[in-house]
Legacy VTK file of the C-alpha trace (Angstrom):
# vtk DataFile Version 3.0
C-alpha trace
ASCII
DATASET POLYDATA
POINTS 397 float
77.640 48.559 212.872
80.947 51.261 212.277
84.099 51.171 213.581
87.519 52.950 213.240
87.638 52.592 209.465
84.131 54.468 208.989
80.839 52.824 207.469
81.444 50.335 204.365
77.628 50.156 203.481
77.011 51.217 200.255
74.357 50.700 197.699
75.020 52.925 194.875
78.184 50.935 194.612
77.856 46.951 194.662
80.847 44.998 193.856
80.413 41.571 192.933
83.445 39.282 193.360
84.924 39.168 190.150
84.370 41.157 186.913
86.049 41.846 183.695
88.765 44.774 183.412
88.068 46.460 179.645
89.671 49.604 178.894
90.099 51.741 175.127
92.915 49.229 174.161
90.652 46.301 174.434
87.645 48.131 172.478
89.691 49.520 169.599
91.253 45.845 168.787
87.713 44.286 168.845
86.725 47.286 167.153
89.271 46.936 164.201
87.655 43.438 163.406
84.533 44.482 162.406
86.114 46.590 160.176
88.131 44.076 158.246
87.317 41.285 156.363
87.223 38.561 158.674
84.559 38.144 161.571
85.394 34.427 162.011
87.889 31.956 160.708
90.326 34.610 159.943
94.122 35.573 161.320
92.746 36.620 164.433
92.749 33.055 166.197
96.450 32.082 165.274
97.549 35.671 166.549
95.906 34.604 170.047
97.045 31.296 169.999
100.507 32.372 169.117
100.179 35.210 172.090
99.420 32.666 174.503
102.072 30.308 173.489
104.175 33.253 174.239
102.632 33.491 177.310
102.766 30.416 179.462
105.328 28.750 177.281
103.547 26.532 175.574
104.428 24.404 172.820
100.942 24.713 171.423
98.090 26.331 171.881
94.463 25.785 170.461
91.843 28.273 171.355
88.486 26.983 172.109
84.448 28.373 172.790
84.924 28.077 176.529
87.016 26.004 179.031
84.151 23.200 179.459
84.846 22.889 175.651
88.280 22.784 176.208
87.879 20.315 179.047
85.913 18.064 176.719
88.537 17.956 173.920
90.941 17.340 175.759
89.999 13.815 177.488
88.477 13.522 173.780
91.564 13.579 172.450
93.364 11.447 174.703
91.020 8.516 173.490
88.928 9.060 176.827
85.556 6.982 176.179
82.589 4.970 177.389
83.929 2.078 180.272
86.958 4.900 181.239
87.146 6.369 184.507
88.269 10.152 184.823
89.286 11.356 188.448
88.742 15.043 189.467
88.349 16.939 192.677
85.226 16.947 194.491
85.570 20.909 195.097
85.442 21.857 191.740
83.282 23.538 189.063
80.704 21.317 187.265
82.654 20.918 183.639
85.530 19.390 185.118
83.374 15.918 186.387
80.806 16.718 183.265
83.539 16.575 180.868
84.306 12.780 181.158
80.536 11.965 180.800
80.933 14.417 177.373
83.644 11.644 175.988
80.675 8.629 177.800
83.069 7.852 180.397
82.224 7.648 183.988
83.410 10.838 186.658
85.171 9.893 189.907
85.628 12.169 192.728
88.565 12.331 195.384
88.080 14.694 198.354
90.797 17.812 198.951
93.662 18.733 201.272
91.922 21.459 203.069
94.659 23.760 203.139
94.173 24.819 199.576
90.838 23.340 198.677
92.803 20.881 195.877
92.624 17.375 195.440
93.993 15.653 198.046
97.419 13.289 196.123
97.341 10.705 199.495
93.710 9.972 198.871
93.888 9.768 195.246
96.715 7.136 195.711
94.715 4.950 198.264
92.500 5.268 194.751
94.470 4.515 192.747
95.711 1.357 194.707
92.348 0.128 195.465
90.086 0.531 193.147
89.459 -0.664 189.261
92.054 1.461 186.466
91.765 5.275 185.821
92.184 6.511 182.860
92.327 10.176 183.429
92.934 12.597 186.210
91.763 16.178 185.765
93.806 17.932 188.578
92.418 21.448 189.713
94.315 24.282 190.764
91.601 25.906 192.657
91.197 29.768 193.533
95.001 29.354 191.206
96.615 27.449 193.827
98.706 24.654 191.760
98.412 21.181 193.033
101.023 18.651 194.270
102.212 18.379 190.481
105.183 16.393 191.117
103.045 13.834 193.234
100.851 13.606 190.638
103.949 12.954 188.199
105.045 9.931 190.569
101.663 8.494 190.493
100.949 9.315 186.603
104.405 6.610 185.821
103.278 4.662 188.641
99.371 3.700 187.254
99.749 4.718 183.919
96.633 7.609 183.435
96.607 10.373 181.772
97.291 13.804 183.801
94.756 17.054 182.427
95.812 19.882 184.565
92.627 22.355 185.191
94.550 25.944 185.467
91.115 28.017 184.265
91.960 29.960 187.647
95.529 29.897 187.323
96.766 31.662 184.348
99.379 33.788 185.155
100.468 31.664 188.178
103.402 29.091 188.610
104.090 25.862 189.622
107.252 24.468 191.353
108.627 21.913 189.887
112.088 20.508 189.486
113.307 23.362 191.640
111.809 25.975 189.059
109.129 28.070 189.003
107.328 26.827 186.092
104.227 28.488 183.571
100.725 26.637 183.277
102.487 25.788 179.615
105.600 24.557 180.601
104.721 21.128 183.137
106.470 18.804 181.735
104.776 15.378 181.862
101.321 16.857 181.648
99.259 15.843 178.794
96.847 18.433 178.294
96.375 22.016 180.411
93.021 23.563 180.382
92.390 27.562 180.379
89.100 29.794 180.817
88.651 33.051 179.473
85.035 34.184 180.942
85.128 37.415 182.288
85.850 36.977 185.556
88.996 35.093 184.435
92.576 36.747 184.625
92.137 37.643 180.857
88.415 37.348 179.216
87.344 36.625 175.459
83.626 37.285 176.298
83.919 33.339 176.695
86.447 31.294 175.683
88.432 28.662 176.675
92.314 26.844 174.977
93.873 23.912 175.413
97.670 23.821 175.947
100.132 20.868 175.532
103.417 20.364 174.104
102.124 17.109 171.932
102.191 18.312 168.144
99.661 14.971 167.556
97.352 15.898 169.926
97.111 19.420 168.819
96.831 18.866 165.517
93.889 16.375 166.496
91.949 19.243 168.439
92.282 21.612 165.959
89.893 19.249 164.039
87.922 18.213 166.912
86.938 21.513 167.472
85.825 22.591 163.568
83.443 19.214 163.260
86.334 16.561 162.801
87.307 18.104 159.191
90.809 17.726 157.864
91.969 19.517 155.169
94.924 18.545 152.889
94.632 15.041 153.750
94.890 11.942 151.259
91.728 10.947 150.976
89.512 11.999 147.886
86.100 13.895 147.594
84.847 10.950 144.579
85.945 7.675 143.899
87.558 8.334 140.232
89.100 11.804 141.765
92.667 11.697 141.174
93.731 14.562 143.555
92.737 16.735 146.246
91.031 19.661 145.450
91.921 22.436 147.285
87.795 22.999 148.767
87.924 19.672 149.796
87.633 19.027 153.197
86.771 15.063 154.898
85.717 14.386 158.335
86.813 10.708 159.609
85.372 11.405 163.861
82.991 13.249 165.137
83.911 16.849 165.671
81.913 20.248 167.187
81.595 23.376 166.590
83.638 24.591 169.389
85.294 27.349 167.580
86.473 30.780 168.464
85.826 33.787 166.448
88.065 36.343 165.519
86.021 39.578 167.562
87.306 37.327 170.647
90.324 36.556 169.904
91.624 39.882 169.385
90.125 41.222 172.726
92.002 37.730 174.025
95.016 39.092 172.031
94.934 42.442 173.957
93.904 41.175 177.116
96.768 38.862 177.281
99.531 41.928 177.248
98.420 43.105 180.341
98.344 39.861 181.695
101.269 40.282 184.184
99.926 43.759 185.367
96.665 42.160 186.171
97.875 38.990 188.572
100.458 42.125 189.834
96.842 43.535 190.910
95.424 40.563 191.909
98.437 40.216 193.954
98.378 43.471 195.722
94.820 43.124 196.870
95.400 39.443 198.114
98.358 40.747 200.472
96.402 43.698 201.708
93.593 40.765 202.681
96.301 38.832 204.094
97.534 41.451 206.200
94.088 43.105 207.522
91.373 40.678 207.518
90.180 40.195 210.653
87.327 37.305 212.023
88.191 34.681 209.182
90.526 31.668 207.847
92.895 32.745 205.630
93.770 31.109 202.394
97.029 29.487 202.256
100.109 31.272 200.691
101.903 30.226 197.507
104.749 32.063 195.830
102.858 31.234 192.500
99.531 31.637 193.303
97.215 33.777 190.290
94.577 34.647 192.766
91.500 34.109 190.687
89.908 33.583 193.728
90.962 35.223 197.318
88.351 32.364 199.656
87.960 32.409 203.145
86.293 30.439 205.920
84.035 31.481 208.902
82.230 29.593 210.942
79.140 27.453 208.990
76.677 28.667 211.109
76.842 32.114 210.296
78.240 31.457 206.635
75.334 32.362 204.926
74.067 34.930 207.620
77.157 37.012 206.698
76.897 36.549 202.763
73.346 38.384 203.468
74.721 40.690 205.270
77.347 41.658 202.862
75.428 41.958 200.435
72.773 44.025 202.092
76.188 46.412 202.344
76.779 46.309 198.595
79.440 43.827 198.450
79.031 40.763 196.771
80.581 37.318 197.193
80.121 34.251 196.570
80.441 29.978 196.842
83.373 27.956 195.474
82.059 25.549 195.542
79.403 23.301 196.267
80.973 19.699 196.488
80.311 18.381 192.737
79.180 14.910 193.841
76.388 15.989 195.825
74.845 17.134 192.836
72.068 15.055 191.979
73.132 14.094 188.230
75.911 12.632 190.577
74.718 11.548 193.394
71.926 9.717 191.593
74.075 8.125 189.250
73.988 3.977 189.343
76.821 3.307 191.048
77.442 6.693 193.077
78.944 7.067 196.643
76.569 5.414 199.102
77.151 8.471 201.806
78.564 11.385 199.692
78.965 13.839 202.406
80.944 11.800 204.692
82.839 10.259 201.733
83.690 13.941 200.426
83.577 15.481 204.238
86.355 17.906 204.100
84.985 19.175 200.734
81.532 19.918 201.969
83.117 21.429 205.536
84.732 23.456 202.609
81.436 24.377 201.306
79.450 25.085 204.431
82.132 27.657 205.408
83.762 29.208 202.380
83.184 32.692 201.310
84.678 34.341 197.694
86.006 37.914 198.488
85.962 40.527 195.937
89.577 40.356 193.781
90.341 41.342 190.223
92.344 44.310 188.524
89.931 47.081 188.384
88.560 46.891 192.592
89.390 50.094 193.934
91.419 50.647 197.153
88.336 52.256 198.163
86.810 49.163 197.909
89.424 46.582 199.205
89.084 49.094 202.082
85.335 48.160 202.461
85.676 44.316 202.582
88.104 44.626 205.339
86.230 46.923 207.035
83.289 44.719 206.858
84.785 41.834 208.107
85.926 44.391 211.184
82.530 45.238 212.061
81.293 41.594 212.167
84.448 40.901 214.626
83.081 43.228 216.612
LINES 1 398
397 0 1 2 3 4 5 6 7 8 9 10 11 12 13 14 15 16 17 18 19 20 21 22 23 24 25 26 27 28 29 30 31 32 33 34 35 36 37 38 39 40 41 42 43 44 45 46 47 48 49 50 51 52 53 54 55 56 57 58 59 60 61 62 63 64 65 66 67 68 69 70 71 72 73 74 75 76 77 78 79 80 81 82 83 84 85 86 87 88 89 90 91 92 93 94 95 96 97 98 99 100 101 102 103 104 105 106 107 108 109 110 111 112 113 114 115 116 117 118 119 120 121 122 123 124 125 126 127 128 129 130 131 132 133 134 135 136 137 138 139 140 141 142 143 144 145 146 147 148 149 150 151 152 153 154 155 156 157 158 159 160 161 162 163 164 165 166 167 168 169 170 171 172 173 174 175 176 177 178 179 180 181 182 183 184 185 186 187 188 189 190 191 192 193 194 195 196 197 198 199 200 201 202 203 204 205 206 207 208 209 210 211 212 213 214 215 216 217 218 219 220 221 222 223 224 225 226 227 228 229 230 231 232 233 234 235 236 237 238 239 240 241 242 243 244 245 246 247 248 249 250 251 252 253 254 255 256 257 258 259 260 261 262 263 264 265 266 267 268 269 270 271 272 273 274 275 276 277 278 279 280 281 282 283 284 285 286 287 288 289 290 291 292 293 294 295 296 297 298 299 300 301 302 303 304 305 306 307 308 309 310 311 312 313 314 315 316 317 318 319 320 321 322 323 324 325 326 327 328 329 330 331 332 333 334 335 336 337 338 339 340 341 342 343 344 345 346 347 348 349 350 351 352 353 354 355 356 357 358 359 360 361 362 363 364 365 366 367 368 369 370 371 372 373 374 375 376 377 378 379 380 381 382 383 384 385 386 387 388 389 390 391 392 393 394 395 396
């Protein structure tokens, strides 16, 4: 099919839904590491973490392998163990349920408010109020959507958990609170914010993840988590007649991991992150141009701070998966986000899972069965924001 805006099939040009955007800056500052001294466990990591305190306003910043390690630290160093219970959303990627059972605590789900795919607060509170304590609520702001953050507040004094905010699609994006617009580094009353840096991320480090919180403790205890539990400088002594601390001297009291970042990635992070703002700008642009001419689809809700990570709409289940085919046969790619996490059989199998997961979770998986992941990020040409829309024209008609 063609219509008014010409043919949109094209092969020698697929777009997927989200890719990297790498240009001569980004090269030269990766480049410039392998031609110093310091590969890994040099200045490079501070400079990042220091860049993306500067950022999102964060007190602290600890740069990580990916977000799933990031994810894992974090409830890690919150003291989340075996007989906790760690809430998350049941529209969510994998790590942020997997996490918990990382730390040997049991994952929870609550379904979402279908107006922005996040969790939904109501239903966590009838949760909360019925069943046995939580521990830890990983809250996800989906496609970069922020959630209800000061309901979660009222319910985090209320019962007493700990609150991990999930913003790996939300960098760049705000959240109103107090009357403010505030950074993913500046909630007050959070614990512990979680970031992603894989390509198809606002910024990428190859893969990568950080933790963000304003607790110096709990920094200073990931920063050893993450390089195998070692502390250096501490008081305790390498032999039992030692009388100081040699300087090479390092113990390890917990078990740690190797979920360090290297110094090649951090400096792409490092140049990444000054184009930050022009990026979501981008981001922006193309979501208001979907907004605006999409035709033969549900639109995503609207949010002054939204970071757009993800641009998601619905069509009819039926044809769902008939038009993903389609697209793609066109050259444009999409994708799911996502299937509902405790249908997943290392869920759904689990001892004491949901009885009836997809009526339990039912406004998650009517999520699923409909949802569609348009192409967004920096580099999409308005050549090719052109052909999405004028895709979703010749299906209307």
């Amino acid at each position: 099919m063609t219509n008014e805006r010409g043919d949109w099939r094209r092969k020698d040009r697929v777009i997927g839904y989200g890719r990297q955007t790498i240009e001569a800056v980004d090269r030269e500052a990766v480049a410039s590491v392998l031609k110093s001294d310091w590969l890994t466990q040099g200045p490079g990591v501070p400079e990042f973490e220091a860049a993306l305190c500067h950022a999102t306003g964060a007190e602290h910043a600890i740069a990580l392998s990916s977000g799933t390690a990031a994810l894992h630290l974090a409830l890690l160093a919150l003291d989340i163990g075996p007989g906790d219970r760690v809430v998350t959303s049941a529209n969510t990627f994998l790590a942020s349920a997997t996490s918990a059972l990382m730390c040997g605590a049991e994952a929870e789900f609550v379904d979402i408010d279908p107006r922005d795919g996040n969790l939904d607060v109501a239903l966590l509170e009838q949760r909360l109020e019925t069943g046995p304590p939580v521990a830890a609520v990983v809250a996800v702001y989906f496609a970069g959507a922020a959630c209800d953050l000061a309901a979660l507040l009222v319910l985090k004094q209320r019962f007493g958990f700990r609150l991990v905010i999930d913003a790996c699609h939300a960098l760049g994006g705000t959240t109103s609170l107090d009357g403010e617009a505030r950074r993913v580094g500046e909630l007050t009353g959070v614990d512990a914010v979680t970031l992603s840096f894989h390509p198809v991320k606002h910024v990428t480090t190859g893969e990568g993840g950080a933790i963000l919180c304003a607790d110096q403790k709990l920094a200073e205890r990931t920063r050893r988590l993450r390089e195998h539990g070692l502390c250096r400088g501490g008081a305790d002594r390498p032999f039992a007649d030692s009388s100081t601390t040699p300087p090479w001297f390092a113990s390890a009291s917990e078990l740690g991991f190797n979920y360090r970042l290297n110094d090649l990635q951090a400096a792409l992070g490092t140049s990444q992150l000054e184009r930050l703002d022009s990026f979501v700008a981008a981001r922006k642009r193309i979501a208001a141009r979907y907004n605006a001419e999409l035709v033969g689809c549900e639109k995503p809700a609207q949010s002054p701070g939204h970071a757009w990570h993800l641009y998601v709409v619905h069509v009819e289940s039926e044809s769902r998966d008939e038009r993903m085919a389609w697209l793609r046969e066109g050259g444009i790619g999409t994708q799911l986000h996502y299937y509902p996490v405790p249908l997943q059989p290392l869920f759904r199998d689990a001892p004491h899972a949901d009885a009836d997961p997809e009526r339990t979770f039912a406004k998650a998986v009517a999520h699923a069965r409909g949802a569609i992941s348009l192409p967004i990020y920096p580099s999409l040409s308005d050549e090719d924001v052109e052909r999405v829309i004028a895709a979703f024209a010749d299906w209307a008609n």
